[in-house]
C-alpha positions as CSV (number, residue, x, y, z in Angstrom):
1,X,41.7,-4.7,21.1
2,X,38.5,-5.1,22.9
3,X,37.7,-1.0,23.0
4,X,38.5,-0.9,19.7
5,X,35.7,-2.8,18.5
6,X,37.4,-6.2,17.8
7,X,36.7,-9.2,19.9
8,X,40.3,-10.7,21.4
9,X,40.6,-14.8,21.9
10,X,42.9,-16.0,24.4
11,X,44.1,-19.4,25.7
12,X,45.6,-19.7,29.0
13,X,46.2,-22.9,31.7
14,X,43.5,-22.5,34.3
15,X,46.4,-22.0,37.1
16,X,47.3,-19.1,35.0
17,X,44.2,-17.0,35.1
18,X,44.3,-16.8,38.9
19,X,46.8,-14.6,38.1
20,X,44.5,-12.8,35.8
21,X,41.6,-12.2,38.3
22,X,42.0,-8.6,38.2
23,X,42.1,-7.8,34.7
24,X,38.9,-9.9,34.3
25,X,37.1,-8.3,36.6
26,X,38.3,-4.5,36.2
27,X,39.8,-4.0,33.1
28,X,37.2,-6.7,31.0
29,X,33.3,-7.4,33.2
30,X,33.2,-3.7,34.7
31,X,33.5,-2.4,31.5
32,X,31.2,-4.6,29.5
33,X,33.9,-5.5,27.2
34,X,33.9,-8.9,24.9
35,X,36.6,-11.7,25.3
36,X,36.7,-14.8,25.1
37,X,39.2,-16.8,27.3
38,X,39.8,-20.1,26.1
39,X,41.0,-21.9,29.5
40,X,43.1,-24.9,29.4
41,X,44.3,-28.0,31.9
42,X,40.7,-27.5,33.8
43,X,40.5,-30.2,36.7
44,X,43.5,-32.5,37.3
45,X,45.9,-32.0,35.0
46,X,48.5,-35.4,36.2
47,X,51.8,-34.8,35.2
48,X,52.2,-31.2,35.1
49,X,52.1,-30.7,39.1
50,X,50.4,-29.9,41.8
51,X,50.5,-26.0,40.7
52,X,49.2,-26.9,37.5
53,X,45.9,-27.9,38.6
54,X,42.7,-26.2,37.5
55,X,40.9,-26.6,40.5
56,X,39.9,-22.8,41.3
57,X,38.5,-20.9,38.3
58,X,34.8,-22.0,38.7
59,X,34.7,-20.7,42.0
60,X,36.7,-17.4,41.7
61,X,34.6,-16.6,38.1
62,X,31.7,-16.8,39.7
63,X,32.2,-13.8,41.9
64,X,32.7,-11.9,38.4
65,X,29.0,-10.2,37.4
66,X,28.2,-11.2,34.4
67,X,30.6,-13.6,33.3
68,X,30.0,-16.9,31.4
69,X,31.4,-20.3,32.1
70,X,30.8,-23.0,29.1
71,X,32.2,-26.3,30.2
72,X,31.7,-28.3,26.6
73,X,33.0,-32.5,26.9
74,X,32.8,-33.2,23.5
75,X,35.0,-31.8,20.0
76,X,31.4,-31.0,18.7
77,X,30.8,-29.1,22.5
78,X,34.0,-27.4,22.2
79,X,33.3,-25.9,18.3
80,X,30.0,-25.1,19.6
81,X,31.0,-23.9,22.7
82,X,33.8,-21.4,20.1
83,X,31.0,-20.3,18.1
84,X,28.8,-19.5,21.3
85,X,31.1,-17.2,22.9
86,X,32.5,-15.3,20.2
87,X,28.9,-14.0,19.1
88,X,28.3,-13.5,22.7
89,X,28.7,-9.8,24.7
90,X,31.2,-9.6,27.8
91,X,33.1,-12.2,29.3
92,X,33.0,-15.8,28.2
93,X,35.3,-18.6,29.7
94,X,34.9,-21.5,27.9
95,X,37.3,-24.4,30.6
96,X,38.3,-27.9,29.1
97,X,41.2,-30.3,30.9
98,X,44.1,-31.7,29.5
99,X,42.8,-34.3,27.9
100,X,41.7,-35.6,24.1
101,X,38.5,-34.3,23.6
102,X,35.9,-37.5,23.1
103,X,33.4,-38.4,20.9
104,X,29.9,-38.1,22.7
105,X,29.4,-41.2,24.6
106,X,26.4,-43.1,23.5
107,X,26.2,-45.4,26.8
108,X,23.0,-43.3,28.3
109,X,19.9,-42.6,26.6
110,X,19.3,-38.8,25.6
111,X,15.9,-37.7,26.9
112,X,16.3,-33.7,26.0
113,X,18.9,-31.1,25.5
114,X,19.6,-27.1,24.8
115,X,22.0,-24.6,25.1
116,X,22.6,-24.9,29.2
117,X,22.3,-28.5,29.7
118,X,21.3,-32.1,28.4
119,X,19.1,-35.0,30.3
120,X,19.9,-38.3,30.2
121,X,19.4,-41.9,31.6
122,X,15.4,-42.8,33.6
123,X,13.1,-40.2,33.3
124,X,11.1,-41.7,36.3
125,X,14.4,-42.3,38.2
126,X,14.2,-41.5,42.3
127,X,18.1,-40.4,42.0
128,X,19.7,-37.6,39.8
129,X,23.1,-37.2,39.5
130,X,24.5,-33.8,38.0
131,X,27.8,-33.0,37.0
132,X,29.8,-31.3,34.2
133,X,33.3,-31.9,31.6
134,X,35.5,-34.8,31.8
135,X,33.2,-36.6,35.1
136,X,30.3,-36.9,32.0
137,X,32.1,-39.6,30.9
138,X,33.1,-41.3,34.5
139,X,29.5,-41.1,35.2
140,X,28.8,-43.6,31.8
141,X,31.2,-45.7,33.6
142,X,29.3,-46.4,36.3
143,X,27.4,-49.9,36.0
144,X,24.3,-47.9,38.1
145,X,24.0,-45.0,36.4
146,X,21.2,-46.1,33.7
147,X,18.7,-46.2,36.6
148,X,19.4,-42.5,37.4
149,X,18.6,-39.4,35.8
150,X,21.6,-37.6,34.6
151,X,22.0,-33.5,34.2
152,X,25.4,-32.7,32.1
153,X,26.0,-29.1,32.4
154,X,27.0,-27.9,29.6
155,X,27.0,-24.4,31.1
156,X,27.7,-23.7,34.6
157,X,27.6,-20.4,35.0
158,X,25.3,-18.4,35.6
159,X,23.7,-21.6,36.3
160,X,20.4,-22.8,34.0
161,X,17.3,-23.2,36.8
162,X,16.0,-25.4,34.9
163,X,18.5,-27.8,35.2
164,X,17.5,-27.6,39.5
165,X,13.5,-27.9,37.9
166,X,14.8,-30.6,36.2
167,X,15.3,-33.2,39.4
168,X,13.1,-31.8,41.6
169,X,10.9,-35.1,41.6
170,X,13.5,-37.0,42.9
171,X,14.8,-38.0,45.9
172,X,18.0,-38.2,45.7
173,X,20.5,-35.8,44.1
174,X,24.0,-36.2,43.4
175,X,26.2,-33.4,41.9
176,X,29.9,-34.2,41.1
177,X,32.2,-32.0,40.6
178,X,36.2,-31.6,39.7
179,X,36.8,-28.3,41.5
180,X,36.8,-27.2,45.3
181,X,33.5,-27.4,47.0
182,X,33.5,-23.6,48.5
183,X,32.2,-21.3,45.5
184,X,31.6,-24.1,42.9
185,X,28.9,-25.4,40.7
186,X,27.7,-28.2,43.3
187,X,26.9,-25.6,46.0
188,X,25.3,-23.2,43.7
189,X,23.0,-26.3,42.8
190,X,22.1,-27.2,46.2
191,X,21.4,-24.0,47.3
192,X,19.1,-23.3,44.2
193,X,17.3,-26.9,45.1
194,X,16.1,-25.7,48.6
195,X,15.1,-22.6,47.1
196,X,12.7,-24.6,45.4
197,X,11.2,-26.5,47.8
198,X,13.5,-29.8,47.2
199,X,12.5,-32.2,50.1
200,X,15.2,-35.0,49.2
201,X,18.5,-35.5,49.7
202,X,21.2,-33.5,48.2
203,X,24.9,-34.7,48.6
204,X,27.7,-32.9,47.0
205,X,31.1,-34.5,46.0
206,X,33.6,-32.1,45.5
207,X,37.5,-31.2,46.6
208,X,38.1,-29.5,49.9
209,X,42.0,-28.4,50.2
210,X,44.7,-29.0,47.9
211,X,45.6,-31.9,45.6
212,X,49.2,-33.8,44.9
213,X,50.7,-34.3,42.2
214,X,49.8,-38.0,40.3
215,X,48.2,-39.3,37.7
216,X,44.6,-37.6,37.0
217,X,42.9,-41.3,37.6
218,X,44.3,-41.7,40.8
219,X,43.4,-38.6,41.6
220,X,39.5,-38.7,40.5
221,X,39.9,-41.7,43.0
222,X,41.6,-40.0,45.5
223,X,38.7,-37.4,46.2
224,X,35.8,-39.6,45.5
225,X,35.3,-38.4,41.8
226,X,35.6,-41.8,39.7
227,X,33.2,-44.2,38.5
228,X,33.6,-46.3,41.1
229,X,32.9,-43.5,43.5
230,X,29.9,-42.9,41.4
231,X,28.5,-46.1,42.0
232,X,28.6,-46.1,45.5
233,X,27.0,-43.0,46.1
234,X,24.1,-44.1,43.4
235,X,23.8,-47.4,45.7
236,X,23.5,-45.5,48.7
């Protein structure tokens, strides 16, 4: 459909699209061809399983040259997000979990936005704390977070340098993540910081190894991803 001048739309559960990896790199990014790849149950996805988790696509994607990752936490993220990638050229994911899309929270103050990324919380805060998708909204959770700045991704990949420019002042910086460590958002993020001259401290919270099957809350608790989590690391 692609070579034919159309531009194809497809939905598929993140465990899914590992299966995938060689059409999207060979038969979709090497050619330059358009598709959008709408990919469900990103994260924990609870009661379907520990196969069912989407716990790997961030990291294998971003081997891909020149592929898009959107990561959109709201309904009006999503349509956006939608609208984004079917104007765009090549290979878009766009990765939501299974899960009601929210409402943007209102518990943090919005100091700037764009396209990439959107600031909120103290502008003048010492710690940061970046993340992306459903952890947004564990972040608001936390009773310490309003005297942090906080970076929501809104794309991940290729990752926005200014988002890194962004906390460079501070002196501590926090990235959470609901994906594996190796390859993911959080490491790009840390390893963009130091290019930069970032004298703080940068601490990533992200999986390492596999995760069982229970309910996505216990989970986020599990590996040091709730709000509770959160807090301890911003009191640290």
């Amino acid at each position: 459909l692609a070579k034919q001048g159309m531009r194809p739309v497809t939905a598929l559960y993140s465990t899914f699209l590992q299966r995938a990896f060689d059409q999207l790199l060979h038969d979709v990014a090497l050619q330059g061809l358009p598709l959008v790849v709408a990919v469900d149950r990103a994260g924990f996805v609870g009661a379907d399983g520990a196969t069912h988790h989407g716990l790997y696509d961030v990291a294998f994607c971003a081997s891909i040259p020149g592929a898009r990752v959107l990561a959109p936490t709201t309904q009006a993220e999503l349509r956006t997000a939608l609208r984004v990638a079917f104007a765009a050229s090549g290979l878009t994911l766009i990765r939501y979990p299974r899960d009601k899309a929210p409402a943007q929270s209102d518990a943090l103050p919005l100091l700037a936005q764009n396209d990439a990324f959107d600031v909120f919380g103290d502008p003048n805060a010492a710690c940061a704390l970046i993340t992306y998708g459903r952890l947004f909204f564990e972040a608001c959770k936390a009773p310490g977070i309003r005297q942090a700045k906080v970076i929501k991704l809104k794309q991940i990949l290729p990752l926005d340098f200014a988002a890194v420019r962004a906390v460079l002042g501070c002196e501590r910086v926090l990235f959470f993540e609901e994906g594996m460590r190796t390859g993911g958002v959080g490491e790009r993020f840390g390893a963009a910081l130091l290019a930069q001259g970032f004298g703080g401290t940068f601490a990533l919270h992200a999986l390492e190894g596999f995760a069982r099957h229970a309910p996505v809350q216990v989970l986020l608790a599990e590996h040091g991803l709730d709000a509770a989590a959160m807090e301890t690391a911003l009191c640290g």
